[in-house]
N, C-alpha and C positions, 0 to 999 in steps of 0.2 A: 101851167106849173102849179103842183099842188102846196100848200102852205103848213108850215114847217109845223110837227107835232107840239114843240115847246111852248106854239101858244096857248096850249091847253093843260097841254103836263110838264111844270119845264124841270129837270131833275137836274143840279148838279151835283159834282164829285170834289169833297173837300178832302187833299192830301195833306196828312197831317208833316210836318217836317223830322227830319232822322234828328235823333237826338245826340249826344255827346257819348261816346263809346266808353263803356266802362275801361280802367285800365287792364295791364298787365303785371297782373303779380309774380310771375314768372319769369319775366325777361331778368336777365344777368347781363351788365356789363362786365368786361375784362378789361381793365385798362392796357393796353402795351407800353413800354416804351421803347419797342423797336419800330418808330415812324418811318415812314416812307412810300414805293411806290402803292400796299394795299390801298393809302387812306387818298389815294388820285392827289398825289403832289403835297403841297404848301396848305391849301385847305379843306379838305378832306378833315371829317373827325368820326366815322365810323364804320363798320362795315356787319353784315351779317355773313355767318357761313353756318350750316347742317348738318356738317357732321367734321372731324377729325382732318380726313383728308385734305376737307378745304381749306381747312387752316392750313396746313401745310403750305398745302399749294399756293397761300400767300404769304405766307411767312416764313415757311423752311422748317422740313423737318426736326433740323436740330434748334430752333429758335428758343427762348424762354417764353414767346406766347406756346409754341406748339406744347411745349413740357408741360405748360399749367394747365393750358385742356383737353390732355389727353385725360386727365383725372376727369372732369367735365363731362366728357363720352363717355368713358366707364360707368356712369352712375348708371341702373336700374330703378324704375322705368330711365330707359333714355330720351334726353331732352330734344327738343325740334328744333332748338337754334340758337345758337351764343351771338351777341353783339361782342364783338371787339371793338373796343374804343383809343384814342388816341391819346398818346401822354407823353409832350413833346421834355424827355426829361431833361436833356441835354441841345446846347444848340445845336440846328440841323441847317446845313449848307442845299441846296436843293437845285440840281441844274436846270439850266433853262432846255422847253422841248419843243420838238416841230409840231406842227398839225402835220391833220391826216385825214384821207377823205376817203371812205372804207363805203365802196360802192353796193347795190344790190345786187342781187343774186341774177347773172347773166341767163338767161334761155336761147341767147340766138349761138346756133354752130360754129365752128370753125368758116365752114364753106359759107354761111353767112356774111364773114371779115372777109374772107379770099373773095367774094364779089362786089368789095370796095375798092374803086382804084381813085376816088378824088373827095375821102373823108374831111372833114370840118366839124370845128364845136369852139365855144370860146371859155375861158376859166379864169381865173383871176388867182393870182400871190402874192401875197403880200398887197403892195401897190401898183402891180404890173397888173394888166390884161395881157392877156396871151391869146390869140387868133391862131388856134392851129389847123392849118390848112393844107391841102394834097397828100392826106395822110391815104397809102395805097397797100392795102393791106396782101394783094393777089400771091406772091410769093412767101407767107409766113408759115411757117413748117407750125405752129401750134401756139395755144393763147399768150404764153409768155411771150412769144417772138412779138404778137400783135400789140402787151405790153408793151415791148421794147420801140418797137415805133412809134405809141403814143407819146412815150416818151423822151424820147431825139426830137419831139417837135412842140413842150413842153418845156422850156427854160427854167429853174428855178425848183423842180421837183423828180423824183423819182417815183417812176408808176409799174408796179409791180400786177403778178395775178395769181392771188391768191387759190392754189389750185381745189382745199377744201370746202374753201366758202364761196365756191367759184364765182369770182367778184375781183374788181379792178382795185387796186390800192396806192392811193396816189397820197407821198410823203413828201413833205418840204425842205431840200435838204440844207436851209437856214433852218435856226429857233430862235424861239421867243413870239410873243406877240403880233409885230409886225411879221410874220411869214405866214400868216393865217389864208388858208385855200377856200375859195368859194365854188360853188356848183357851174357844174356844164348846163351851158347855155347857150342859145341860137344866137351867132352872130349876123347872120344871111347871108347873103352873094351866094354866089356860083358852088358848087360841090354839092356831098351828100352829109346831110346834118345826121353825127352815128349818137349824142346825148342820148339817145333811148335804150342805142344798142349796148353803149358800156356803161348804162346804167347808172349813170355819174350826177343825175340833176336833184333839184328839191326834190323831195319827199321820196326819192327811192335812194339817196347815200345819206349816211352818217357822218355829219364833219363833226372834227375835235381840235378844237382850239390850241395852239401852241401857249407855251407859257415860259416867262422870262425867270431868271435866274432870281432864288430870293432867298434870304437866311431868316430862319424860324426861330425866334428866340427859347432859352429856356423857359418852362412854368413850371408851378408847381402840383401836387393833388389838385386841390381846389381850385387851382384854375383850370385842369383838366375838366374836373365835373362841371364847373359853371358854364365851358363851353359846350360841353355836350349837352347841356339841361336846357341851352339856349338854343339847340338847333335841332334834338329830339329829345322831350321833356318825358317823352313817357317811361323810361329807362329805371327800376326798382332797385335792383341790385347792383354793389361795386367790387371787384375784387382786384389786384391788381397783380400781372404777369412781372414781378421781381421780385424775389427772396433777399435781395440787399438793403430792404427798405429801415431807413434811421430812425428813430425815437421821434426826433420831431416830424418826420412825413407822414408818422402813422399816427401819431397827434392830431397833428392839422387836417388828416384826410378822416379821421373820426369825428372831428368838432364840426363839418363843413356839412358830414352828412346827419348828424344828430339835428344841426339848424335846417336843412333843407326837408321840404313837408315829405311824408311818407316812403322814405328813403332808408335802406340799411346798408351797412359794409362788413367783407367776412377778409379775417388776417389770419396768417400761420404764423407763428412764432414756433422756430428750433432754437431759439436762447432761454436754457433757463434760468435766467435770471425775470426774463421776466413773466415767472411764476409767482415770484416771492411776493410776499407782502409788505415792502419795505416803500416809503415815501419816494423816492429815488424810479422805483419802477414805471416805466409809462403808463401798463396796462393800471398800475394800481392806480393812475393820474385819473386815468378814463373813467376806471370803479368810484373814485371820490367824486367825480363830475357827474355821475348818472350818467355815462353814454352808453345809452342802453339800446342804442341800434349799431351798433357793433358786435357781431359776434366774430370771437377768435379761436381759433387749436393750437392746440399745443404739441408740436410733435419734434419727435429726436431725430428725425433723418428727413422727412420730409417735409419741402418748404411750399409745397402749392396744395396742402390736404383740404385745404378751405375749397377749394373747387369741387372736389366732391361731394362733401360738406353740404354747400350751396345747391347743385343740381340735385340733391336729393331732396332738398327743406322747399323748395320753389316749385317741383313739379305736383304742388298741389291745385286738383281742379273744382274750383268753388261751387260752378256750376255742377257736381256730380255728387253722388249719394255718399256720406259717409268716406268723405274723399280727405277732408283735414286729419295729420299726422303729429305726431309727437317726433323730434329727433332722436331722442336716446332708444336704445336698442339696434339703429340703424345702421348699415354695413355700410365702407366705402372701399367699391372696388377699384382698383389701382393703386389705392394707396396699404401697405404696409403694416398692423396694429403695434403698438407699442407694449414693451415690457415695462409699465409702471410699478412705482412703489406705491402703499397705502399715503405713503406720507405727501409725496409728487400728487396722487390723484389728490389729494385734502386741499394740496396750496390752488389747486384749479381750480378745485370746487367753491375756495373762499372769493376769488374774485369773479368766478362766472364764467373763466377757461377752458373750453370743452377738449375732450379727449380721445384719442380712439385707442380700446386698450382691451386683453382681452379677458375677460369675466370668467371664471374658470377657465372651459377650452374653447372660448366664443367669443370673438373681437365684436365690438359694439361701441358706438359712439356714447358717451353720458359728455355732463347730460342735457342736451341741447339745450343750453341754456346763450343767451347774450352777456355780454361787460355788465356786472351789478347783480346776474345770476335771474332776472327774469328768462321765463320760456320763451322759446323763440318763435314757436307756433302761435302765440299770445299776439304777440307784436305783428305776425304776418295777419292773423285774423283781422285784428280790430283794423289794421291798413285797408282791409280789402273793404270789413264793412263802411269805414265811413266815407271810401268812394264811391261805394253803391247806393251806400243813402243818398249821396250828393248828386248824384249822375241820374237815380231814380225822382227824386223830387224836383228837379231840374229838370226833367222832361213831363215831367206831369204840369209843370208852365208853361215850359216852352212849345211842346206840342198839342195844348189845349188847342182848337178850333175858337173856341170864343174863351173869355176873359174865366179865370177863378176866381169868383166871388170873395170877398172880404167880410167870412161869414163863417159860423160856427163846421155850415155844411162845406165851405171849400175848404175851412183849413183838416178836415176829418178826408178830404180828399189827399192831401198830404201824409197824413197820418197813415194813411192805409198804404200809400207808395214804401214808406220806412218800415211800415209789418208785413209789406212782403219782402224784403230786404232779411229782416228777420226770422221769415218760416224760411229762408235760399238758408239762413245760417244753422237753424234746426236739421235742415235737409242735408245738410253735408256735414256735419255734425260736430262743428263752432261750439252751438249753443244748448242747452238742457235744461229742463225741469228742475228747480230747486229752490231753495231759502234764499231770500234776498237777505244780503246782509247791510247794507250799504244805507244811506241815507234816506226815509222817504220825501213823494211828491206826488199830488194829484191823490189817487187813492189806492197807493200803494205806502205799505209802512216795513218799517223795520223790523222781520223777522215773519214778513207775508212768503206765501209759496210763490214761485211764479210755474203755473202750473206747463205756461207755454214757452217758457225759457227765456222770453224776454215784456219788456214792456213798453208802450208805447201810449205816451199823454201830451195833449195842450190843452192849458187853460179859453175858455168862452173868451172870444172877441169883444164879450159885453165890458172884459178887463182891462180893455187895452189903455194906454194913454192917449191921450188927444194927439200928441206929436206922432206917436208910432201908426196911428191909424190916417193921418195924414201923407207922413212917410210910405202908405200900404204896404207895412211891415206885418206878414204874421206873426202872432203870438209864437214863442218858442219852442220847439215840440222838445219833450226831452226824453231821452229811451233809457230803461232798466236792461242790461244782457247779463245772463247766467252763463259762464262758458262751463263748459263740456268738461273741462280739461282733460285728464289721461292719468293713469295708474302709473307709476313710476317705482312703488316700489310694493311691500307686503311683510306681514308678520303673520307667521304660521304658525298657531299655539298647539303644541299637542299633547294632547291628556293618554293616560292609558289607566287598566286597572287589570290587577290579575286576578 
């Protein structure tokens, strides 16, 4: 036996660990408040579907989820997937249901069963075992018939055969919890053991548990969002499928998302009242509060324009060239433009109200702005950057192989994770070349160029405090960004001479 090469070269292979996934900037929740069987019963709180139809097909054509996203699918580019979420708004009664044991895909023939004359398997429901035995299939005219025998010797279920998914389907015809079916299994003795042949054992059927009868209380917004944030956190956007929504729901589902980290929500309002600038008005409650991750429309006939709205502001791709958008100028198709007055557009414009209206003979949205009249593109950027810086220098630790020194040299390792973060913001076109205006640090000052659009500093280790280098705290890195912003408006001077 010859002796292993490693005592001479021994090479290993360090795999470094996957790091934490950037988010999604893009995903939109829709809240419903039509709960039921989409969301799988009692606890279910979301669901994804691709396109229009699938909504439908879980919610019903004529539903108020379906009406809100069909605006949603209309947007250009169109989007790759709406989350619908749960928004238990009223109490929901929810009956109790059977299990079901939804077999694999059959291969064996008819003539297969017809040369069974002393079948056996054993099963369990509920708290019964069931020994079914002398099942004699020789005379069955076709797979249902062969159902129907398994099933006369079967107590307690109904077993059907599914002719598309050609598969055995065996239902409890109790519900609730205790009528729960378990797999075909060998009991032994005497006969032919068919478990393989109806396909009914572990790992080739699908059981589904029954479940008892339960009433779902009411909640409110923010208890919708705090459930959903508890069981899929990654979710950016909120809008919600009902145009009846009260002053104080749209309150509380604004304040809930202004406090939750890098979260926005988009509302239509058809009441204009609250256009107005009057104390009284909610939206103007929101403007005095800074909730400035609220963006709202304003429109006269339709009550879900925010949908489109959103699908348009969201399908931006960070990773891609010259890919960040401004809202205003932007079409939303399925929805309608409005006949504004100068004076109607002015009360929007004061609290940060967007519009869709048309500009001579060209509907356009102005001006994508959020509650308090910041850009909205503003708030989506900086979201996105300060997940990537986080996610970026969180993997420059986490997947180091050996330790990051506590040293001018590791913390410039950090440094350079947040300026490439920085050139991704130059490269889709976030950030720009210009006059810093802002406060300086390090060695940048007030009224310096930033010639790369952003900047990036930490002070020497040699600064640190005793405590914080104890702690093996790095020095805090702090970044300058220039954003880009966008042309929105122009003054054309024109000179002549004759």
């Amino acid at each position: 036996m010859s002796l292993p090469l490693s005592q001479i070269v021994n090479v290993q292979l360090n795999v470094p660990p996957v790091s934490a996934a950037r988010r999604d900037f893009g995903l939109l929740a829709l809240f419903s408040p039509e709960a039921g069987t989409p969301f799988a019963g009692a606890a279910g709180r979301y669901v994804f579907a691709a396109s229009q139809a699938e909504v439908e097909g879980l919610f019903g054509t004529n539903s108020q989820t379906a009406q809100a996203s069909r605006r949603f699918w209309a947007q250009t580019p169109k989007p790759k997937q709406l989350m619908i979420a749960r928004w238990n708004k009223v109490e929901t009664n929810f009956p109790a249901t059977a299990s079901a044991l939804r077999g694999g895909v059959v291969t064996d023939l008819l003539a297969d069963f017809k040369d069974i004359e002393d079948g056996r398997f054993r099963i369990t429901v509920g708290a019964a075992t069931v020994n079914a035995v002398g099942l004699d299939f020789s005379g069955a005219a076709d797979m249902p018939a062969v159902a129907a025998l398994i099933s006369a010797k079967v107590a307690g279920t109904t077993i059907t055969w599914d002719a598309v998914g050609k598969r055995f389907v065996v239902t409890a015809t109790a519900t609730g919890t205790a009528s729960n079916i378990g797999f075909v299994t060998d009991q032994g003795g005497a006969g032919t053991y068919i478990g393989s042949m109806v396909m009914l054992q572990d790992g080739q059927a699908q059981a589904t548990a029954g479940s008892n009868a339960v009433t779902v209380p009411a909640e409110t917004l923010p208890e919708a969002f705090a459930a959903l944030q508890d069981v899929y956190p990654g979710w950016y956007a909120a809008a919600i499928a009902d145009p009846g929504l009260t002053d104080d729901e749209i309150e509380a589902a604004s304040d809930w998302i202004q406090a939750a980290p890098g979260k926005v929500i988009g509302l239509t309002t058809t009441n204009p009242d609250h256009i107005e600038d009057v104390p009284e008005n909610v939206f103007r409650q929101l403007f005095d509060k800074r909730n400035d991750r609220t963006a709202a429309i304003y429109d006269k006939t339709d009550s879900y324009g925010i949908l489109s709205w959103l699908a348009r502001a969201l399908s931006v791709n960070f990773a891609a060239n010259s890919s960040t958008i401004t809202m205003k100028f932007k079409q939303l198709p399925g929805v309608a433009a409005d006949e504004l007055t100068l004076t109607e557009a002015n009360k929007c414009r004061a609290l940060g109200i967007n519009f869709y209206a048309y500009f001579d003979e060209s509907p356009m949205v102005a001006e994508g702005t959020v509650i308090g009249g910041r850009f909205f593109d503003e708030i989506h950027i900086l979201d996105w950057f300060v997940d990537a810086c986080q996610k970026e220098v969180f993997s420059a630790l986490y997947g180091s192989t050996t330790k990051v020194p506590l040293t001018d040299a590791g913390t410039h390792k950090l440094i350079a994770r947040v300026q490439k973060v920085g050139r991704e913001g130059v490269n889709n076109g976030a950030f720009a070349a210009g006059i810093w205006n802002g406060d300086g640090f390090g060695t940048l000052e007030t009224g310096d160029r930033l010639d790369d659009g952003f900047y990036v500093w930490a002070d020497t280790v040699d600064n640190l405090s005793t405590s914080d280098r104890e702690a093996r705290k790095a020095p805090p890195i702090q970044v300058a960004l220039k954003l880009a912003s966008a042309i929105h408006s122009v003054d054309v001077l024109v000179n002549f001479d004759r």
